[in-house]
C-alpha positions, 0 to 999 in steps of 0.5 A: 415138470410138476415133479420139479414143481413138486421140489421146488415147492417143497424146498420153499417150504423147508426153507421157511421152517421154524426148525433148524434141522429142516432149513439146514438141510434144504440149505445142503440140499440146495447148495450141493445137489439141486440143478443150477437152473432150479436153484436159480428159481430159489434165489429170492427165497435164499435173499430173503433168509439170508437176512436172518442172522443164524442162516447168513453165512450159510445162505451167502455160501449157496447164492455165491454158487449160484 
């Protein structure tokens, strides 16, 4: 369970990131390989930068997975 947390906290993290690199990857991370139950944890996380230009169309691509 703390191992999960451990992700998830990371993965916030990553998301929120002024670096492209780490917010694509944890955008690829979530969208392909994360388990649907803890990608539904990260869901206000996705809205929120899904507001941003740049990330918009990749952001909308891992919510519809959801």
């Amino acid at each position: 369970m703390q191992r999960q947390e451990d992700r998830i906290a990371l993965l916030r993290q990553a998301l929120r990131s002024p670096d492209a690199w780490q917010v694509a990857a944890a955008l690829k991370y979530v969208g392909d390989t994360l388990e649907p139950e803890l990608r539904r944890r990260l869901v206000p996380d996705l809205v929120e930068l899904s507001a941003s230009p740049l990330w918009a169309s990749e952001t909308r691509d891992v919510l519809e997975r959801i």
